[in-house]
Structures are given as C-alpha cells and as structure tokens.
C-alpha positions as a LaTeX table, in Angstrom:
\begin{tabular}{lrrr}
\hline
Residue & $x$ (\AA) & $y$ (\AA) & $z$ (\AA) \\
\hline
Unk1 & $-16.14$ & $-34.56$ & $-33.06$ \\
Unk2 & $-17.46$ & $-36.49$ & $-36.18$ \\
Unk3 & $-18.56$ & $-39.74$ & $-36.22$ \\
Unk4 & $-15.82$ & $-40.82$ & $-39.31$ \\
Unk5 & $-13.09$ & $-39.48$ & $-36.67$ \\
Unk6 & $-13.83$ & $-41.41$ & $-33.70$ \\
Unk7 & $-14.12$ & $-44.51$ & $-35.70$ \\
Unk8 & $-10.72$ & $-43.70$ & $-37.59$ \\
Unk9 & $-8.67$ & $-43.09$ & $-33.99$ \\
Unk10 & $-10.09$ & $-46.44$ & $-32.81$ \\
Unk11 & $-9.24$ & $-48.35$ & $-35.94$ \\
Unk12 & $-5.99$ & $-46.45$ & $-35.70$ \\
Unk13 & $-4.98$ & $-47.31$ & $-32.26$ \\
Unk14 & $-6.16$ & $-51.21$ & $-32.42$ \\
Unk15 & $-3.93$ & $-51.75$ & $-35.82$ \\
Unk16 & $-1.02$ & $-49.88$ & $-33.56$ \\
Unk17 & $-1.87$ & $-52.56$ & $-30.51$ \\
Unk18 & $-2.37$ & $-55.86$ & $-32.63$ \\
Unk19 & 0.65 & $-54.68$ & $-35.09$ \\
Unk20 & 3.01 & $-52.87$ & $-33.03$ \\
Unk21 & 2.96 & $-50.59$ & $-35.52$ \\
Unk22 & 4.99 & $-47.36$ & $-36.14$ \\
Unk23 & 3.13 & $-44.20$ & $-36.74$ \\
Unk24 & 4.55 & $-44.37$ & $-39.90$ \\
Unk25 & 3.39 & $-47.72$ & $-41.03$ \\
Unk26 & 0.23 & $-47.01$ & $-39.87$ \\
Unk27 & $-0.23$ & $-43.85$ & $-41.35$ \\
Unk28 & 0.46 & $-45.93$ & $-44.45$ \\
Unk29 & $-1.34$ & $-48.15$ & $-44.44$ \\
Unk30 & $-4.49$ & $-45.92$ & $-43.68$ \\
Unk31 & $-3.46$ & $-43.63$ & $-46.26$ \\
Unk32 & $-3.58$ & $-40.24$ & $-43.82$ \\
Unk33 & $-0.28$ & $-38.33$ & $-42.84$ \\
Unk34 & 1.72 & $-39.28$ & $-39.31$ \\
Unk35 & 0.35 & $-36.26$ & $-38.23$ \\
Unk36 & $-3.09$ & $-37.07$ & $-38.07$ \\
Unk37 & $-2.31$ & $-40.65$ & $-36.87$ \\
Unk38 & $-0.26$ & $-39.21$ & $-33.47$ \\
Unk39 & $-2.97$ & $-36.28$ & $-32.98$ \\
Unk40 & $-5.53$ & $-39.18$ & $-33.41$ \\
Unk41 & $-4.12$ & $-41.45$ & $-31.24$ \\
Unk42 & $-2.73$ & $-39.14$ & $-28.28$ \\
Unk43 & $-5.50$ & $-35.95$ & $-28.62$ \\
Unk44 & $-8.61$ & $-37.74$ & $-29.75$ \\
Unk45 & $-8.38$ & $-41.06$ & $-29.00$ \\
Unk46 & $-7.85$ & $-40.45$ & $-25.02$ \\
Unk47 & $-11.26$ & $-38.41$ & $-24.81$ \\
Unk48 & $-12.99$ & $-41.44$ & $-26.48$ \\
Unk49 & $-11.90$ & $-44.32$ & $-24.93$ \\
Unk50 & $-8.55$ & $-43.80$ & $-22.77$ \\
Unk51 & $-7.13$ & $-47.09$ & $-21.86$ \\
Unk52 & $-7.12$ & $-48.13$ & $-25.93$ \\
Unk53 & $-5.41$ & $-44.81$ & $-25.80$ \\
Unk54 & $-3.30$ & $-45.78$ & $-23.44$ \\
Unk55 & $-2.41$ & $-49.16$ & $-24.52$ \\
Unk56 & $-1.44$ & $-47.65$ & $-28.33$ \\
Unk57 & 1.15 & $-44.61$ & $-26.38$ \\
Unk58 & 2.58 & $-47.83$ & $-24.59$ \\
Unk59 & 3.55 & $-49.12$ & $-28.07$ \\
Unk60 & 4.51 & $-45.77$ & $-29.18$ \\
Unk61 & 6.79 & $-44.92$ & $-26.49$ \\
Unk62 & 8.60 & $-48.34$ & $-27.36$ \\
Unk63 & 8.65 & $-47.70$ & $-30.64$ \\
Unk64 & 10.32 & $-43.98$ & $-30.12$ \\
Unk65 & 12.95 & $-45.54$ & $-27.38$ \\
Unk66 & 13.98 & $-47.72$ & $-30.54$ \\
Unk67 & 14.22 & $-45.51$ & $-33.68$ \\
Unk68 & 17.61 & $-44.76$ & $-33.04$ \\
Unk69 & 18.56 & $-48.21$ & $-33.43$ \\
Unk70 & 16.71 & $-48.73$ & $-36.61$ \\
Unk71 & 17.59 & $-45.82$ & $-37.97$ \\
Unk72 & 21.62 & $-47.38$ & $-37.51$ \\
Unk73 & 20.32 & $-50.66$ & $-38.60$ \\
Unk74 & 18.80 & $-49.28$ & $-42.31$ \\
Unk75 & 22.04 & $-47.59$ & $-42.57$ \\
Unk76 & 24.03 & $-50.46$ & $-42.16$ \\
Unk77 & 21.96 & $-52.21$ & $-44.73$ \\
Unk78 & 22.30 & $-49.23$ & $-47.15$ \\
Unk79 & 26.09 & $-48.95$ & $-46.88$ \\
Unk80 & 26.27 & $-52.99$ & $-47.20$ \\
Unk81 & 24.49 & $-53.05$ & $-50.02$ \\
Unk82 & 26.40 & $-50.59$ & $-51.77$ \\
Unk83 & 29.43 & $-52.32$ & $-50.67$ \\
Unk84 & 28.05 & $-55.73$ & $-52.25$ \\
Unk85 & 27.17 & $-53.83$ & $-56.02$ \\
\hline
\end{tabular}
C-alpha cells in the first residue's frame, strides 16, 4: 500500500473519532467519495493500525443505528418549512 494511503485512512479515521463524523461528512470534507472513506477506514485502516480502526467502526456503527432517525428528522424540517412559505 502507498505511503499517501496509509496517511489518508489515519487522518480519515481520527477526524471520524474527534468529530463523530458521518462517512458522509467526512468524505466531504476530504474531498474523496464515501466509498473510499468506508473501504479506508474498515479494509485499510485495520491492517495499519487496528484499534484506531476500531475506535472509528465504534462511531460508525452509532452513526448507522441512527440514520433512520435523521433521515425522519430532515424530513420533518423539509415538510415544515414548506408549510411555513
């Protein structure tokens, strides 16, 4: 594996840790698809240094338990701020 690669997953997963961040914020905010951020962070990441690894799925897994109830919570918002216009 490159250099550039291993240093990306690591950045990756500590902005997921410190952030709580969703794959798709940090994929934004890296500028690289969600794609490349999960294989990163579950493929790559727990051959280089496993209990980051760890630590970022932990935040992962919480953040997958609770996009149901964000995705009914931006709803919400976009029907009551329709409603408001």
């Amino acid at each position: 594996m490159k250099d550039y690669i291993e240093e990306r997953a690591i950045q990756i997963a500590n902005y997921i840790v410190e952030n709580n961040a969703t794959v798709r914020q940090t994929a934004k905010e890296f500028g690289i698809s969600k794609s490349t951020v999960h294989k990163d962070v579950t493929d790559r990441l727990s051959q280089i240094n496993p209990s980051l690894a760890a630590e970022a799925r932990k935040v992962l897994d919480v953040n997958k338990s609770e996009r149901h109830i964000r995705g009914g919570l931006a709803t919400r918002e976009k029907y009551l701020h329709q409603h408001n216009m």
